[in-house]
py3Dmol code that shows the C-alpha trace and the ligand (Angstrom):
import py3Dmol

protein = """\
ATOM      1  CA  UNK A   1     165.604  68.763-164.220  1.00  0.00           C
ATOM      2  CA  UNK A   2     167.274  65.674-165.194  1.00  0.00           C
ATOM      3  CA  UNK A   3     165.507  61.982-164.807  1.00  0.00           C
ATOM      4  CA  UNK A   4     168.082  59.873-163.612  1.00  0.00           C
ATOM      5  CA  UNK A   5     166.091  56.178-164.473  1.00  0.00           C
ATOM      6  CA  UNK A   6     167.245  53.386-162.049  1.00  0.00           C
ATOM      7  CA  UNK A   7     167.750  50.170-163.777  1.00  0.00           C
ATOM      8  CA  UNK A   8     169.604  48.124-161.669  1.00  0.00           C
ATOM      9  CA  UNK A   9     166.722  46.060-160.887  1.00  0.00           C
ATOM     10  CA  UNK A  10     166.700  44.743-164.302  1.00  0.00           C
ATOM     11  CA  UNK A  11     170.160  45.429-165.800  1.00  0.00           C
ATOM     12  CA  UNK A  12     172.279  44.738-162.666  1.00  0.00           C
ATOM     13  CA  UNK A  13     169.983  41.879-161.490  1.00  0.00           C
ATOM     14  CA  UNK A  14     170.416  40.142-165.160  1.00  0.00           C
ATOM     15  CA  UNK A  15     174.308  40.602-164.886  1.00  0.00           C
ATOM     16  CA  UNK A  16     174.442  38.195-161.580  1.00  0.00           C
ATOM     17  CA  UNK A  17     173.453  34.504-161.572  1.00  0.00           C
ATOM     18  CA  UNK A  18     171.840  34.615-157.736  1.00  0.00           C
ATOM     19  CA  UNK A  19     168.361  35.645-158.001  1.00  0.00           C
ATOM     20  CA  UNK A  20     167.177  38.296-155.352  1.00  0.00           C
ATOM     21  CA  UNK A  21     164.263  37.496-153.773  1.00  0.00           C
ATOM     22  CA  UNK A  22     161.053  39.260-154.257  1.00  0.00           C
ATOM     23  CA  UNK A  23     160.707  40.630-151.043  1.00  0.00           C
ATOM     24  CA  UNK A  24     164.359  42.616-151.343  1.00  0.00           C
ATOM     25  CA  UNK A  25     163.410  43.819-154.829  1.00  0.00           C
ATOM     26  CA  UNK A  26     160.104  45.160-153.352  1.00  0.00           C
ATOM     27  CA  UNK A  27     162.500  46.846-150.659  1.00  0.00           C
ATOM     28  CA  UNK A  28     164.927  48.053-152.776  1.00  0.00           C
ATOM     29  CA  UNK A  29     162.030  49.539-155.347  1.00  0.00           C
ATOM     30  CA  UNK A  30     159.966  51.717-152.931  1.00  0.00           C
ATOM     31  CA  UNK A  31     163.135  52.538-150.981  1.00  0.00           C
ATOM     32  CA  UNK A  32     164.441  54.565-153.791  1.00  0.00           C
ATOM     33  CA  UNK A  33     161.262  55.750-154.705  1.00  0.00           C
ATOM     34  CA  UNK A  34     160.994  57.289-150.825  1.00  0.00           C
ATOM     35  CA  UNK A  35     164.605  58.703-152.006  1.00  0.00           C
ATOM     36  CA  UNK A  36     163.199  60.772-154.682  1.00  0.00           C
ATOM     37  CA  UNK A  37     164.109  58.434-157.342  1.00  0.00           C
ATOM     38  CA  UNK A  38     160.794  58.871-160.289  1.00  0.00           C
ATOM     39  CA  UNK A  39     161.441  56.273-162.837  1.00  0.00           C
ATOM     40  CA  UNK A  40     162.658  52.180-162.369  1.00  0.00           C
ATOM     41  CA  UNK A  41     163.137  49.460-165.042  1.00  0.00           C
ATOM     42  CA  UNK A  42     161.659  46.628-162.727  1.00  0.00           C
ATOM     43  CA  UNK A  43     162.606  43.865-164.861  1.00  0.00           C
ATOM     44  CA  UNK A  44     162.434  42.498-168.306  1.00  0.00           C
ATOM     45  CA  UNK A  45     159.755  40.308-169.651  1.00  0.00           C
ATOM     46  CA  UNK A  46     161.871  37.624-171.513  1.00  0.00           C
ATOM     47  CA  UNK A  47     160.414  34.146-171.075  1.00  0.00           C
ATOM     48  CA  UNK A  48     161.088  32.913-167.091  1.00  0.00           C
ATOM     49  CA  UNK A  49     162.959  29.668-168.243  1.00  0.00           C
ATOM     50  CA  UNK A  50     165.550  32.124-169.994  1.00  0.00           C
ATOM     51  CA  UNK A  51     166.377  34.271-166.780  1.00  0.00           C
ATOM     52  CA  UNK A  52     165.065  33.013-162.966  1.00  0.00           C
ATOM     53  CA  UNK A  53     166.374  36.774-162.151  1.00  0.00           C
ATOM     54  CA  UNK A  54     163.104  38.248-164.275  1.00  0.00           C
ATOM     55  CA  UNK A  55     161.111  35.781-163.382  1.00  0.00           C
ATOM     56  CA  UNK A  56     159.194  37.646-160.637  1.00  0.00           C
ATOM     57  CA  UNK A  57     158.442  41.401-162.730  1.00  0.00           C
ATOM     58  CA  UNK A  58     154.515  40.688-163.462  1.00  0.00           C
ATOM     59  CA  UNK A  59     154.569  41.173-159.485  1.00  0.00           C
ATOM     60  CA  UNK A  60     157.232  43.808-159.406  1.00  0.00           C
ATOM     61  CA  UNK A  61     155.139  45.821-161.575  1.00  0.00           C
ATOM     62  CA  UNK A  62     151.981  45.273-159.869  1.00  0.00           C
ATOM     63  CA  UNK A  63     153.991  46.433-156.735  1.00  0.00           C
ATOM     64  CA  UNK A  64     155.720  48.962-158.118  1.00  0.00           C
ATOM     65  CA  UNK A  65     152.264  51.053-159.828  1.00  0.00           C
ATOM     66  CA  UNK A  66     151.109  51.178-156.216  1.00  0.00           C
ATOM     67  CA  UNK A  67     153.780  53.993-155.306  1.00  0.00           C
ATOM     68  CA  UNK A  68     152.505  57.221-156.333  1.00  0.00           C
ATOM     69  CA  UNK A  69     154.555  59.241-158.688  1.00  0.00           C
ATOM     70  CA  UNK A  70     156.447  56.488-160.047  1.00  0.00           C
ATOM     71  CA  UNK A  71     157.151  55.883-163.901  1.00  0.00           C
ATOM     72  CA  UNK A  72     157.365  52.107-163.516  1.00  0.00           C
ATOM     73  CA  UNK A  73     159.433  50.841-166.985  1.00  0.00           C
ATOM     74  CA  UNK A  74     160.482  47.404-168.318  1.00  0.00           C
ATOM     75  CA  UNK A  75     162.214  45.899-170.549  1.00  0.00           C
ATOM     76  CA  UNK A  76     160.737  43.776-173.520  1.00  0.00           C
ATOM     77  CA  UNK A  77     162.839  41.404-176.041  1.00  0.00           C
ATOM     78  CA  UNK A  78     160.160  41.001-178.549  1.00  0.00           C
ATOM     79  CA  UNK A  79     155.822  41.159-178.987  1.00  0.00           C
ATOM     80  CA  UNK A  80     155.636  38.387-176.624  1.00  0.00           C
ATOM     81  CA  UNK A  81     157.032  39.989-174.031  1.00  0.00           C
ATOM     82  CA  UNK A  82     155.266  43.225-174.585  1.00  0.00           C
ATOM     83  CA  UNK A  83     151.918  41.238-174.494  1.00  0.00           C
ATOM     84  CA  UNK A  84     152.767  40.166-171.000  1.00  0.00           C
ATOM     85  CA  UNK A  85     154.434  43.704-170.118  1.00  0.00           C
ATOM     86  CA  UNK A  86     150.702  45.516-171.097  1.00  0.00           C
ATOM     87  CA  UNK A  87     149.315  43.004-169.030  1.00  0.00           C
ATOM     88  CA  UNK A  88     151.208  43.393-166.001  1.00  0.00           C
ATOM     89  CA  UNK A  89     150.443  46.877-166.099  1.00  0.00           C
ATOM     90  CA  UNK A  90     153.507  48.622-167.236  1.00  0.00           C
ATOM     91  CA  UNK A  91     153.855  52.507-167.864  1.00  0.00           C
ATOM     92  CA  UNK A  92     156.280  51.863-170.640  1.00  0.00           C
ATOM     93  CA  UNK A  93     158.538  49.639-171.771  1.00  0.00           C
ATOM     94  CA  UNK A  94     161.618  49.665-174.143  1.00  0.00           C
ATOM     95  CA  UNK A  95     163.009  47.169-176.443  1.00  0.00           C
ATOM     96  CA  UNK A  96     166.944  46.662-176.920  1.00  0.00           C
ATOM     97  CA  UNK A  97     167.666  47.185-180.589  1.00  0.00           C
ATOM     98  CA  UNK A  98     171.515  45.823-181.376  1.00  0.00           C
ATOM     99  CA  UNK A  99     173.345  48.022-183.654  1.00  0.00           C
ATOM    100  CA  UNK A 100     175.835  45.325-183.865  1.00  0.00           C
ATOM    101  CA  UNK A 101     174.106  42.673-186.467  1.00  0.00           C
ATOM    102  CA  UNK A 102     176.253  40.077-185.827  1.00  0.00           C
ATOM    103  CA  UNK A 103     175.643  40.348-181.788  1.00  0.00           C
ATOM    104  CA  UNK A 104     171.932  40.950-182.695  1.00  0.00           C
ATOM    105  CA  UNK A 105     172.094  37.157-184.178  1.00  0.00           C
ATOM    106  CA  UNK A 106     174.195  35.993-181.454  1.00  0.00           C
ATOM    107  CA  UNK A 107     172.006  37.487-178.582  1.00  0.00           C
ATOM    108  CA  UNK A 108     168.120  37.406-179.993  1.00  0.00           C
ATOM    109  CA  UNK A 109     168.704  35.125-183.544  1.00  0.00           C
ATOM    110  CA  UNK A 110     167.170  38.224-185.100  1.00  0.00           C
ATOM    111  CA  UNK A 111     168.358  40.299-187.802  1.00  0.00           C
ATOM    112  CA  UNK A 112     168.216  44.082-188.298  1.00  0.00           C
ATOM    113  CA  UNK A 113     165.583  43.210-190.577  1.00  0.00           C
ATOM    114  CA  UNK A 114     163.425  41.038-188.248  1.00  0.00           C
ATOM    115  CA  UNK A 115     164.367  43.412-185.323  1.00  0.00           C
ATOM    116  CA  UNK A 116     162.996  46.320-187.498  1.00  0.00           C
ATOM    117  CA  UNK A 117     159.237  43.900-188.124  1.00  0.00           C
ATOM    118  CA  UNK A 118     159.588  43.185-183.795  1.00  0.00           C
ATOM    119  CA  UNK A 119     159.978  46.913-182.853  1.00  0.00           C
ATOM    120  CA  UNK A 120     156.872  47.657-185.667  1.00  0.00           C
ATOM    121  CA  UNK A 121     154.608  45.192-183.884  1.00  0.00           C
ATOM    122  CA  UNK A 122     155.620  46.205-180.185  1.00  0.00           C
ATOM    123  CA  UNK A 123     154.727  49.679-181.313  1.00  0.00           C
ATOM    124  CA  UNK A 124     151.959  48.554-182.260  1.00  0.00           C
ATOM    125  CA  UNK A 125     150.577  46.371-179.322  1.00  0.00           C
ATOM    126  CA  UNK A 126     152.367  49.991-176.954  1.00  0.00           C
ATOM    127  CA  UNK A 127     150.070  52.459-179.108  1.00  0.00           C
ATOM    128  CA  UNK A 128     146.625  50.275-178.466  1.00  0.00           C
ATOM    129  CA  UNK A 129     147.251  50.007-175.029  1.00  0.00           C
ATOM    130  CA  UNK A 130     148.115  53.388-174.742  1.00  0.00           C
ATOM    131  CA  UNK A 131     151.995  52.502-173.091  1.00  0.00           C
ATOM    132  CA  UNK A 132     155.006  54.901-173.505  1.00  0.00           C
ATOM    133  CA  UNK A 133     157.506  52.950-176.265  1.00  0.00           C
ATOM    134  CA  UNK A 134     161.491  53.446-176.323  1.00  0.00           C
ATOM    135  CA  UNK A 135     163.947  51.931-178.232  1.00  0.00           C
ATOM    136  CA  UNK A 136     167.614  51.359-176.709  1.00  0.00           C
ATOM    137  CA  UNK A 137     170.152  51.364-179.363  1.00  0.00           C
ATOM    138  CA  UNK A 138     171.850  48.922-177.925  1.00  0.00           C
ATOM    139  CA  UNK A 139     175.803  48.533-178.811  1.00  0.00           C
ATOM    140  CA  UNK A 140     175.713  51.536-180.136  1.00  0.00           C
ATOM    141  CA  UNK A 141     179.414  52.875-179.488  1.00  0.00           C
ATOM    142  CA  UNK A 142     181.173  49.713-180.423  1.00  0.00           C
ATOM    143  CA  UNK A 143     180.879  45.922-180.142  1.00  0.00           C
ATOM    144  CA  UNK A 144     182.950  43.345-178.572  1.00  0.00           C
ATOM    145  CA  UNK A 145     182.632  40.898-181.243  1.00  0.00           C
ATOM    146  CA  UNK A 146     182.566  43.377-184.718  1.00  0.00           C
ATOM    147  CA  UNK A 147     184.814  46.267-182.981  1.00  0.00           C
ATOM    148  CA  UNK A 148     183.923  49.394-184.302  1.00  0.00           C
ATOM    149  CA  UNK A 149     180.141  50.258-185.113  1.00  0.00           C
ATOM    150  CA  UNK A 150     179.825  52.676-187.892  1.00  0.00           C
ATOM    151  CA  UNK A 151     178.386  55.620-187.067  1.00  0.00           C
ATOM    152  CA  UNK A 152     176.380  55.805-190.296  1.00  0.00           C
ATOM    153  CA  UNK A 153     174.916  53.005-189.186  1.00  0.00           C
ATOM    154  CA  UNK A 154     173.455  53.750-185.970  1.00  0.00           C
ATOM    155  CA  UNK A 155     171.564  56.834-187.892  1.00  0.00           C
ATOM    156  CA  UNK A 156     170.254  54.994-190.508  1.00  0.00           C
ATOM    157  CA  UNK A 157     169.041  52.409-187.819  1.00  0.00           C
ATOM    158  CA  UNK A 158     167.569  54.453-185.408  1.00  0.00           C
ATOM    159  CA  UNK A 159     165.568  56.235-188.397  1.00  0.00           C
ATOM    160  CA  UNK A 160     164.141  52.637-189.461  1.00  0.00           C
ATOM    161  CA  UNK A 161     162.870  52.449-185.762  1.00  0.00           C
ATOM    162  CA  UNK A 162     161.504  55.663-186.240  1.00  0.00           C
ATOM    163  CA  UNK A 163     159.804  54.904-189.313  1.00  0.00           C
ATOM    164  CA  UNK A 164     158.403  51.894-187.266  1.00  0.00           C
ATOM    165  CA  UNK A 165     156.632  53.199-184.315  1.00  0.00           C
ATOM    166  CA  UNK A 166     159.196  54.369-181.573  1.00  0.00           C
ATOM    167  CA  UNK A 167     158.251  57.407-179.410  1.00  0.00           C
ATOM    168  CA  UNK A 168     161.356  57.888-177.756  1.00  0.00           C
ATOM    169  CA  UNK A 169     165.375  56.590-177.908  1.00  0.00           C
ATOM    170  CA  UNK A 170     168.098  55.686-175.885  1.00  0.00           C
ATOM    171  CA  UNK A 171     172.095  55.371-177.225  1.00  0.00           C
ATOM    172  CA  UNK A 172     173.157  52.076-175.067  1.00  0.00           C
ATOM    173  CA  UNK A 173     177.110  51.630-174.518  1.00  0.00           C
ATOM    174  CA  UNK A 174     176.427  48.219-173.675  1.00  0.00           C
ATOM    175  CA  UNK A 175     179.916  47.259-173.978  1.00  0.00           C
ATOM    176  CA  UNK A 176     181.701  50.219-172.203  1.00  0.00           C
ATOM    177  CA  UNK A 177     183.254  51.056-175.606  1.00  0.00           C
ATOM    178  CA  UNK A 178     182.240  54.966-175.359  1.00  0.00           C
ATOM    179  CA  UNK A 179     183.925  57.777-174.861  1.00  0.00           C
ATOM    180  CA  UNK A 180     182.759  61.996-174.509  1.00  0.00           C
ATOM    181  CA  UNK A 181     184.014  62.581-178.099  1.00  0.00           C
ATOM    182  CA  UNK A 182     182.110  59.553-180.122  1.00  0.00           C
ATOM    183  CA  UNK A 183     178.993  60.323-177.083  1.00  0.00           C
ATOM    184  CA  UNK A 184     178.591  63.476-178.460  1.00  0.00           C
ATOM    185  CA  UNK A 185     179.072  63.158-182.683  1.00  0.00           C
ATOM    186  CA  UNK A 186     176.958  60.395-182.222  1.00  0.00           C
ATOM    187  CA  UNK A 187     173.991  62.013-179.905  1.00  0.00           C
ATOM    188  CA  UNK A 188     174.239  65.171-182.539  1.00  0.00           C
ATOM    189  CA  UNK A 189     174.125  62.315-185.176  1.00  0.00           C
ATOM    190  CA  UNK A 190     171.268  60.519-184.082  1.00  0.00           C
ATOM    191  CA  UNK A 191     169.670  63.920-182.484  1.00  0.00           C
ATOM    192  CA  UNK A 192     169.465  65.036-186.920  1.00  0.00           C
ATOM    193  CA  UNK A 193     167.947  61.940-187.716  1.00  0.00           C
ATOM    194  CA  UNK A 194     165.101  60.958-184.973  1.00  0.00           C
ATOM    195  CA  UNK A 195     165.106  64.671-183.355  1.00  0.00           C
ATOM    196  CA  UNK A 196     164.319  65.127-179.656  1.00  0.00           C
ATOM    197  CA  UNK A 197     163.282  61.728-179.415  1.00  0.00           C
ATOM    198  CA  UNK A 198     166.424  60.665-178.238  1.00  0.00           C
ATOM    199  CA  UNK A 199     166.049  61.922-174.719  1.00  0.00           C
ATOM    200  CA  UNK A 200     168.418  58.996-173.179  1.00  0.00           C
ATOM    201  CA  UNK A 201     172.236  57.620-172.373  1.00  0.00           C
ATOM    202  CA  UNK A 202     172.866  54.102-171.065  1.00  0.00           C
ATOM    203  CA  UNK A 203     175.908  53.852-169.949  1.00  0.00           C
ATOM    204  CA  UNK A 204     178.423  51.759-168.578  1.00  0.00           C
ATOM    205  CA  UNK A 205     181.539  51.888-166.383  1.00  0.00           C
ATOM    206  CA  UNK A 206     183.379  49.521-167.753  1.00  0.00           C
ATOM    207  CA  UNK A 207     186.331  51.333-168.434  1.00  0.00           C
ATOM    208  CA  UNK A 208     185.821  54.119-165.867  1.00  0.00           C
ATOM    209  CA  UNK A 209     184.605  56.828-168.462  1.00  0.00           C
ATOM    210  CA  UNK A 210     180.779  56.624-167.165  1.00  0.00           C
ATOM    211  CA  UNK A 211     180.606  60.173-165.946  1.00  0.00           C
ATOM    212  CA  UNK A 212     182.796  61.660-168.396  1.00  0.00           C
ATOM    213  CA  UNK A 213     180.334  60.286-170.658  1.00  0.00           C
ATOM    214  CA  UNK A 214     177.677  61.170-168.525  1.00  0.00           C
ATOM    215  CA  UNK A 215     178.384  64.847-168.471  1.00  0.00           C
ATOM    216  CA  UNK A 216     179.129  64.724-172.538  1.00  0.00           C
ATOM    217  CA  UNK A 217     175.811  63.973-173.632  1.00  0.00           C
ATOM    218  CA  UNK A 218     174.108  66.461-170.762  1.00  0.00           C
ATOM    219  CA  UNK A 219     176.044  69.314-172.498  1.00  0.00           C
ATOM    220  CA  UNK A 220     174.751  68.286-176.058  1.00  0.00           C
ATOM    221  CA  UNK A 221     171.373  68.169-174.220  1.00  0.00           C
ATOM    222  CA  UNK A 222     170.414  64.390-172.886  1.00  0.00           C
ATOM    223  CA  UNK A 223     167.950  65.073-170.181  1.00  0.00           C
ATOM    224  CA  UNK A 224     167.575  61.280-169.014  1.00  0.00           C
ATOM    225  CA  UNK A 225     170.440  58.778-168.082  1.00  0.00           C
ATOM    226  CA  UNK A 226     170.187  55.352-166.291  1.00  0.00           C
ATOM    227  CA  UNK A 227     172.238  53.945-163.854  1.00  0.00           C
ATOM    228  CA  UNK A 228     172.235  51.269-161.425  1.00  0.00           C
ATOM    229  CA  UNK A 229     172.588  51.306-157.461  1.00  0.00           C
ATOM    230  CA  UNK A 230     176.127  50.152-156.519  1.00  0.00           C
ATOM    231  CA  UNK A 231     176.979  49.293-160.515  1.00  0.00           C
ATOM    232  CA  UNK A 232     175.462  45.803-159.725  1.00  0.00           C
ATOM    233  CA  UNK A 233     175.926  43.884-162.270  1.00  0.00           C
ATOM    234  CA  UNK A 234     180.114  44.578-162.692  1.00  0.00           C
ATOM    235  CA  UNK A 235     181.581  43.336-165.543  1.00  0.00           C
ATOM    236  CA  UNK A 236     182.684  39.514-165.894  1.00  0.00           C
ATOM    237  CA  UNK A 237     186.030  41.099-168.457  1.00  0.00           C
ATOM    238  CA  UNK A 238     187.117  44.035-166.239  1.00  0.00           C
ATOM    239  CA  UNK A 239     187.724  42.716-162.262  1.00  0.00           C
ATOM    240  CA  UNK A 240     186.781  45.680-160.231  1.00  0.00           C
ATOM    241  CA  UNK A 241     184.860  47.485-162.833  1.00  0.00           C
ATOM    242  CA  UNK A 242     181.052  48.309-162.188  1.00  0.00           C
ATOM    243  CA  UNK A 243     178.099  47.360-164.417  1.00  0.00           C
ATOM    244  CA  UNK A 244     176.244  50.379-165.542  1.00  0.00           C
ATOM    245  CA  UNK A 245     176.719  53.874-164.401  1.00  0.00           C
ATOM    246  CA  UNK A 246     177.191  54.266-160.370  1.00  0.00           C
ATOM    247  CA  UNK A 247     173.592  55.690-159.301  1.00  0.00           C
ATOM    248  CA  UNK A 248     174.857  57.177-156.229  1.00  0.00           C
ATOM    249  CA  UNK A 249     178.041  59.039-157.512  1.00  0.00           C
ATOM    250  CA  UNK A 250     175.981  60.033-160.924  1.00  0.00           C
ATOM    251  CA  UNK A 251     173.462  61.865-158.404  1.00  0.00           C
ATOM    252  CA  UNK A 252     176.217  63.668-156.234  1.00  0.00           C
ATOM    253  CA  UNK A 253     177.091  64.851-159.985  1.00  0.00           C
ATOM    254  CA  UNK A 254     174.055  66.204-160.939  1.00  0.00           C
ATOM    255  CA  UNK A 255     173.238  67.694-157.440  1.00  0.00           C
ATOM    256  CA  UNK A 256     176.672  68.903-156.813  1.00  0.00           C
ATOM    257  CA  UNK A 257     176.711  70.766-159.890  1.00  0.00           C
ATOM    258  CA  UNK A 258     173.037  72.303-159.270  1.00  0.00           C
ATOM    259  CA  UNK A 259     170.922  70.317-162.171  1.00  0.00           C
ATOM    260  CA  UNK A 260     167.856  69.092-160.246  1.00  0.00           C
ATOM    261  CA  UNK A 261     167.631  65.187-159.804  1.00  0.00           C
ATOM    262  CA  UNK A 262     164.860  65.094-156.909  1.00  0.00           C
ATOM    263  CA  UNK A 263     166.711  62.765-155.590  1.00  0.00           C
ATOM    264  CA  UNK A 264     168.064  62.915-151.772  1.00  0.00           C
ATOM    265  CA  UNK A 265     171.635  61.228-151.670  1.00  0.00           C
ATOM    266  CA  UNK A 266     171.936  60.419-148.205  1.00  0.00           C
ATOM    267  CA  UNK A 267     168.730  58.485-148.308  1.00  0.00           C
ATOM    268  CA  UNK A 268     169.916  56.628-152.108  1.00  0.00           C
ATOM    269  CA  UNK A 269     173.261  55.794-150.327  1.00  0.00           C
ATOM    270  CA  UNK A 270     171.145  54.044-147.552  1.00  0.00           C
ATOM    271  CA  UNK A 271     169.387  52.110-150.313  1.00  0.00           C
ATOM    272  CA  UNK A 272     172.584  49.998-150.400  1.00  0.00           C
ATOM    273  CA  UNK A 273     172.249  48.151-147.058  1.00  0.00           C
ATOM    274  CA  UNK A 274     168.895  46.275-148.776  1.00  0.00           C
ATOM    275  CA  UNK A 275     171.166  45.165-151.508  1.00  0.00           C
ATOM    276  CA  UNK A 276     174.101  44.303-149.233  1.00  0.00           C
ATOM    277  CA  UNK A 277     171.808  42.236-146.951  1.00  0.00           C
ATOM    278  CA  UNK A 278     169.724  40.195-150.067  1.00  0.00           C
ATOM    279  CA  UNK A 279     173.070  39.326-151.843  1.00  0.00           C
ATOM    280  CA  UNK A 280     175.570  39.017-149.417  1.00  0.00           C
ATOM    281  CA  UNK A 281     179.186  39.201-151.126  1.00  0.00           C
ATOM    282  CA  UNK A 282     178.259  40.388-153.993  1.00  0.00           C
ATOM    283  CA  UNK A 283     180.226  43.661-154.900  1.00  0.00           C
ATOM    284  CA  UNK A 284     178.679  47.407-154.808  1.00  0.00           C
ATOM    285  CA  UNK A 285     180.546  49.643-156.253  1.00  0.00           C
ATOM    286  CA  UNK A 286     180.875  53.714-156.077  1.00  0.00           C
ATOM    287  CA  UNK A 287     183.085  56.199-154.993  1.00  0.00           C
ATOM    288  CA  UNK A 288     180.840  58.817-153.500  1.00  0.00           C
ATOM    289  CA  UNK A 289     179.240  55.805-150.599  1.00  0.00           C
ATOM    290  CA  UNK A 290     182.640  55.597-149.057  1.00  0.00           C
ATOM    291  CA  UNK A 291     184.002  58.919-149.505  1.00  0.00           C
ATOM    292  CA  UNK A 292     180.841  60.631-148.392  1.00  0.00           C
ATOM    293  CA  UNK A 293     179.741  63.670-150.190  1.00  0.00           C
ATOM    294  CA  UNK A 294     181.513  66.845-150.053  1.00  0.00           C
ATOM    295  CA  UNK A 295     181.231  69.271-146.705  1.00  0.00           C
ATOM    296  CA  UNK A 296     180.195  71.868-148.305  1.00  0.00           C
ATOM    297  CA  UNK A 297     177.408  69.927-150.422  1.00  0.00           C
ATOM    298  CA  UNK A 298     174.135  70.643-148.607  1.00  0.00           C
ATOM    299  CA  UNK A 299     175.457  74.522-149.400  1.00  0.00           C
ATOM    300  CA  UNK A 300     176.139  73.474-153.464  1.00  0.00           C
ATOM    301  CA  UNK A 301     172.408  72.365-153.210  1.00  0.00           C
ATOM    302  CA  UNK A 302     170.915  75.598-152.089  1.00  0.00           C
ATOM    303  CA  UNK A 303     172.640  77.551-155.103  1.00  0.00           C
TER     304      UNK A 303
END
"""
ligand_1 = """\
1
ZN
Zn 173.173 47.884 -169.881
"""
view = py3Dmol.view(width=600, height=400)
view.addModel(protein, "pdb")
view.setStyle({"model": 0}, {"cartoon": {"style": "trace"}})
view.addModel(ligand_1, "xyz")
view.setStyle({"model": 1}, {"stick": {}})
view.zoomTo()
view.show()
């Protein structure tokens, strides 16, 4: 079984400047869930005068606990934010971690150091309240302002993290920098240094090699990988180039090729019209929604 984690609510919604209103992400939320989708990042708890788009995830949340079977996530920038996160009633939340020092400073004003002191007290505040704690290593596969990320780096980072507190890890492509040869040294790498608590890929499509990066870490054994309905979000450098990972044609993927998602296609493909209605213009993108899936692919699901 592989989790495919929907994050589109907070990763595409962050990536536009119109802000969705509550009652479309409430629409959007418990129509994937009916779809079979088990885990959604709802929002992120940075401070509302930073991003009107996260403004509303206390009340996401809330909403989002009352559908059963749901892992409801979030995303926290610091120990403020996971204050407010426990508070809201979160199941767990994760905390970006830039591998990249120099966009560290430029993003959060934090150093590896001081990022190392955040991710020991969100552990901290995660542990007493008895909330799931990941760590994205974010910019993992390269930067857009340092280039190259060594990969000796990201281990001896993402063993620091360890050190301080974090249950579980994702490798972030933030950029769109990755591809299948550097996914897997670097999963194997990190995979010797933290063990099976990296469990996760975030990637994104930036340069079209999301599912060949996809399918790279599942055969050196990632079991969860996020994605985002439509690849909302795009990306501001590459015109015609989704945000994260395409939810829809990542689960055709999985399903085609007989690794249980849970999730029902035709019903996540329908998911769309919510989106297309609450931000009108804005692009969705995905191969599988206009092709359809294959005829034969209710028969690939019964193998
Ligand atoms: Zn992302």
């Amino acid at each position: 079984m592989i989790l495919v984690s929907e994050v589109g609510p907070r990763d595409g919604l962050q990536s536009i400047s119109r802000v969705m209103p509550l009652a479309a992400k409430k629409a959007w939320i418990a129509a994937e869930a009916a779809a079979g989708v088990r885990e959604i990042e709802v929002g992120s708890f940075v401070p509302p005068g930073l991003l009107p788009q996260m403004a509303d995830t206390a009340e996401l949340v809330a909403f989002a606990r009352t559908i059963p079977g749901l892992n409801v996530v979030a995303l926290v920038p610091n120990a403020k934010g996971a204050t407010r996160a426990v508070a809201a009633g979160v199941m767990g939340m994760s905390i970006p971690f830039s591998m990249s020092e120099t966009h560290s400073l430029k993003n959060v004003r934090k150093t590896h150091a001081q990022m190392l002191a955040e991710i020991a007290a969100v552990a901290e505040i995660a542990h007493a309240a008895g909330v799931h704690f990941a760590v994205g290593l974010s910019t993992a596969f390269g930067c857009t302002i340092e280039g190259a990320v060594p990969e000796a780096t990201v281990v001896r980072l993402a063993a620091a993290a360890a050190e301080a507190g974090a249950a579980e890890f994702s490798l972030s492509d933030t950029t769109g920098y990755a591809d299948p040869a550097q996914v897997k040294r670097l999963v194997r790498a990190v995979r010797a240094a933290v063990g099976a608590r990296l469990t996760t890929l975030h990637l994104h499509n930036t340069r079209g090699l999301g599912l060949a990066n996809a399918l790279a870490g599942l055969e050196e054994g990632i079991t969860t990988l996020d994605a985002s309905l439509g690849g909302l979000g795009g990306c501001p450098f590459a015109p015609g180039a989704s945000g994260n990972l395409v939810t829809e044609d990542l689960v055709l993927m999985l399903n085609s090729m007989g690794l249980k998602t849970g999730i029902d296609l035709e019903k996540l493909i329908a998911v769309r019209a919510i989106l297309a209605e609450a931000l009108p213009g804005e692009p969705l993108y995905g191969f599988t929604p206009d092709a359809g899936p294959m005829l034969d692919y209710r028969e690939r699901l019964a193998k």
